[in-house]
C-alpha angles and dihedrals in degrees: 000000000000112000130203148196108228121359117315116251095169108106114235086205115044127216106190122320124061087211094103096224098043088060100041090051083043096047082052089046092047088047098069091077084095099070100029103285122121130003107232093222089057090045099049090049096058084045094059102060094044120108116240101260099356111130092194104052090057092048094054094044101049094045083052084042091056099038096067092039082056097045087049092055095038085061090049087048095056092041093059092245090138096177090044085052099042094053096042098048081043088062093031085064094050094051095052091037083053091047112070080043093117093037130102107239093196085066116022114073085195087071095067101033082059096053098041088051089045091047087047091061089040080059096048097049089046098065089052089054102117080246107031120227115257105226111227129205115183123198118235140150089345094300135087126259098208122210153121143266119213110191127186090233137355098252124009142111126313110287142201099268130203122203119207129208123170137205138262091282093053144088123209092258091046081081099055082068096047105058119331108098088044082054088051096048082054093046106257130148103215137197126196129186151165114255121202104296099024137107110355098330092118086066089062089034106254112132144187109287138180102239094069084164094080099049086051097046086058095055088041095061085039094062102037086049097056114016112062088169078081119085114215093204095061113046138141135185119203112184115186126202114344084010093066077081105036084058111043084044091056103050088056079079119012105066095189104093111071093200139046127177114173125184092238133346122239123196114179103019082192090075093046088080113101114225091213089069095043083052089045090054099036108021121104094229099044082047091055094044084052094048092050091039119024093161098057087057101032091105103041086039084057098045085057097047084049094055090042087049090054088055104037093244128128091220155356103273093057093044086055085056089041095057088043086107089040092115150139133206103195096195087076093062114095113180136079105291132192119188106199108200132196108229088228085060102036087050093036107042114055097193100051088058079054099055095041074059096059107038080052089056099040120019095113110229121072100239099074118133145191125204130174113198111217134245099229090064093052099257095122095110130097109286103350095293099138103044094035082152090066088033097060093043095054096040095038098044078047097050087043093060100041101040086042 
């Protein structure tokens, strides 16, 4: 068994690069199929003329990529074909939102512009949707948390209600492609939100931060103050990625929500940091190699500085010391939990099998679950996101039963 420091991100079955972290961002691109992002023709074919590693190569070829997915809605628009314009701005914005992905966004103006234009087409989409999005903005610190509000229909009675939260490689309407149209289908309200040190918050300052509670206080009170289609007595938070730990650590605090699943559950963020990547940043002969062949560590270089960015740190070693006081104590949760695990990580990863252990043993309520999704159904990937289908089906038939 292969064994790793930090979660892998090192796919075990490989789409198209051989660079570890091109394939693992391409396998999550390729999986929004599932909710209407990208096509996987038009994908394949920018992949092909990248160049293995080479950050700039799949910038320009999913900017290219999404600006004739957006001419092509554009023409629809204009025609008056609604549904043709809705699904081609949907997967313009996945391509520009792909794009900036290996770029520092401390550094590279090109990283922002290419979210902001990404997040105007998202906006766009979102008010052809049969029910239109309702954008949130919820106070805090002085500062907005930005986000969005699905509901099943525009007026109706109070319904069972997901709220969504990602991870450190997501913005807000990431989330839409990862799992809102299959809650719809089963009947969910969802909100989904940036939390302190997602999206583009660093750039307003705001950064990741240990008492996640409080954030999510703040969205919580929001909902429940301006949405009534939401019922307060069934409701359930998922966090995915760096949000298996915003959540868990929530609900240490904040009682409201019945029901938490979180893909998968972290319990001391301090010990998520891999120290191959402290030593590739830091160490004298990693320095050197950088030094001899930039090109070969650009991506991986710019991955770091993003993470960094999202923590207000300038590297790995003082994120590790930020996140020291990143942790969960789930014997302090106290509703139903399921931890939904990838096999790659749960075979891979040998504290988080320890920590699936403890929140069996003390998360105190009698409905907590673990499930590892399995490799030969193509579930192998962090946090489900090459396999949503099966995703969907395990989080949504447990949510049914325990918020029933």
């Amino acid at each position: 068994m292969k064994k790793q420091g930090g979660l892998p991100r090192d796919p075990r079955i490989r789409y198209r690069f051989q660079q570890p972290i091109f394939d693992f961002f391409f396998q999550w691109l390729a999986g929004t199929h599932s909710n209407g992002g990208a096509e996987l023709g038009e994908a394949m074919f920018a992949a092909a003329r990248i160049r293995d590693g080479d950050p700039e190569s799949w910038y320009r070829e999913f900017t290219a990529l999404g600006q004739r997915v957006e001419a092509r809605a554009a023409a629809s628009f204009r025609q008056g074909h609604l549904i043709s314009a809705r699904e081609g701005y949907l997967r313009s914005y996945v391509y520009y939102r792909a794009a900036p992905a290996f770029l520092n966004p401390r550094t590279d103006e090109r990283y922002r512009q290419a979210y902001l234009k990404a997040r105007g087409f998202f906006l766009k989409a979102s008010q052809l949707l049969d029910v239109p999005l309702e954008i949130v903005n919820v106070p805090f610190e002085g500062k907005a948390l930005p986000g969005y509000f699905a509901p099943v229909e525009s007026v109706g009675p109070p319904r069972q209600t997901l709220f969504m939260i990602g991870g450190a490689d997501t913005f807000v309407e990431d989330l839409y492609f990862y799992i809102v149209p299959m809650a719809l289908r089963r009947g969910y309200n969802v909100l989904f939100v940036d939390l302190p040190g997602q999206g583009g918050l660093p750039w307003d300052g705001l950064y990741w931060r240990a008492d996640m509670e409080t954030p999510l206080q703040a969205v919580t009170d929001y909902a429940l103050d301006h949405f009534p289609q939401i019922d307060a007595g069934r409701m359930a938070i998922y966090g995915i990625s760096g949000g298996g730990y915003s959540v868990p650590r929530a609900l240490t605090v904040e009682k409201r929500f019945q029901a938490c699943v979180a893909c998968s559950i972290i319990l001391d963020f301090s010990k998520i940091w891999s120290p191959r990547a402290a030593a590739l940043e830091s160490g004298a002969f990693f320095r050197l190699l950088r030094r001899l062949q930039p090109e070969r560590f650009a991506a991986v270089m710019n991955m770091l500085a993003t993470y960094e960015w999202r923590w207000g740190v300038d590297s790995v070693l003082e994120a590790i010391e930020k996140t020291r006081d990143h942790v969960v104590d789930p014997a302090r949760i106290t509703c139903a939990t399921l931890n939904l695990v990838a096999e790659q990580e749960y075979s891979q990863f040998s504290l988080g099998r320890e920590w699936a252990g403890r929140c069996l043993r003390e998360i105190q309520h009698p409905r907590k679950e673990l499930i590892v999704t399995p490799r030969n159904e193509g579930a192998d990937s962090h946090a489900v996101g090459t396999n949503l289908s099966l995703m969907s089906q395990l989080v949504f038939d447990w949510l049914d039963e325990v918020l029933d």
